[in-house]
C-alpha positions as CSV (number, residue, x, y, z in Angstrom):
1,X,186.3,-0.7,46.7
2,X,183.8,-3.5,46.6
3,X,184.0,-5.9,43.6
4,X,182.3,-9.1,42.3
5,X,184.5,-12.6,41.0
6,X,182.8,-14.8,38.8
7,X,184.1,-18.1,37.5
8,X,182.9,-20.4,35.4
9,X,184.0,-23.7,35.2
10,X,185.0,-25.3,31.8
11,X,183.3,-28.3,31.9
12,X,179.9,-27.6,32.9
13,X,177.6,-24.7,33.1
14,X,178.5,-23.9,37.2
15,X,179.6,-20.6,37.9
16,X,180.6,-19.4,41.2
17,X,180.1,-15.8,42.0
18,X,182.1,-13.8,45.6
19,X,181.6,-10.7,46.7
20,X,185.1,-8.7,47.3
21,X,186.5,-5.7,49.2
22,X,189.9,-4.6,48.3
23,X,191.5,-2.3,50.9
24,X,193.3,1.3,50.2
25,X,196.3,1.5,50.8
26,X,199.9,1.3,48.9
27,X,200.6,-2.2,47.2
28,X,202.8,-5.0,48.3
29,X,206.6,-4.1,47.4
30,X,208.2,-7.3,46.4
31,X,211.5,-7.0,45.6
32,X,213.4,-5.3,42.8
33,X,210.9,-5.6,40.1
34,X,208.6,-3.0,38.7
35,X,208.9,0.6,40.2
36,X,211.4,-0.2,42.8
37,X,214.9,0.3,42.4
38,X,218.0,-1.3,43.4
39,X,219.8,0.3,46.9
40,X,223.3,1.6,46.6
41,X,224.3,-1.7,48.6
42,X,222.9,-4.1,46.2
43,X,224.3,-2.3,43.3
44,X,227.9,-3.1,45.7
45,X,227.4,-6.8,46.0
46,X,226.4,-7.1,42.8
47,X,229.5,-5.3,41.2
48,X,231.4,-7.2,43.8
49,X,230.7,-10.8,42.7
50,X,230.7,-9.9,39.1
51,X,234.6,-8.9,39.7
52,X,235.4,-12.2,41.5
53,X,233.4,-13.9,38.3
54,X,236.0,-12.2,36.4
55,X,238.9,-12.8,38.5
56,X,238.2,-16.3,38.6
57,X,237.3,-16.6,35.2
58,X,241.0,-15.3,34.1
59,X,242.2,-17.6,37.0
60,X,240.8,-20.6,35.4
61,X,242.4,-19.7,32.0
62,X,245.6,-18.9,32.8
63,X,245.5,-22.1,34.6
64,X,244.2,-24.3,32.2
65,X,246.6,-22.8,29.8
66,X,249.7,-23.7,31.4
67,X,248.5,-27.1,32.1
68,X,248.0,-27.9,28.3
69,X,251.0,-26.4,27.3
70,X,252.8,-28.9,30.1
71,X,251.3,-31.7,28.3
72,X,253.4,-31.8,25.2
């Protein structure tokens, strides 16, 4: 449909008035917000780096766990 933007500015009594058409058709998809979805893939890689988080989170405490107990 057609539409009209007007706009007026804040520090004087301008406004500024266009004339706009807004094409049919579906709406731009971007990315994983609103009524899209994650793909099986994503849901994969995502599952995947939260299990090396976790491996390398134990990693680091076992770790740093020996090393203090070394110190006395």
């Amino acid at each position: 449909g057609q539409y009209h933007l007007s706009v007026k500015c804040s520090d004087n009594d301008r406004i500024a008035t266009q004339k706009f058409t807004v094409l049919a058709g579906n709406g731009a998809q971007g990315g994983l917000g609103g009524s899209m979805g994650p793909n099986s893939t994503e849901m994969q890689v995502g599952g995947g780096l939260v299990a090396a988080a976790a491996v390398g989170g134990a990693v680091f405490l076992v770790r740093r766990r020996r090393t203090s107990h070394a110190a006395f």
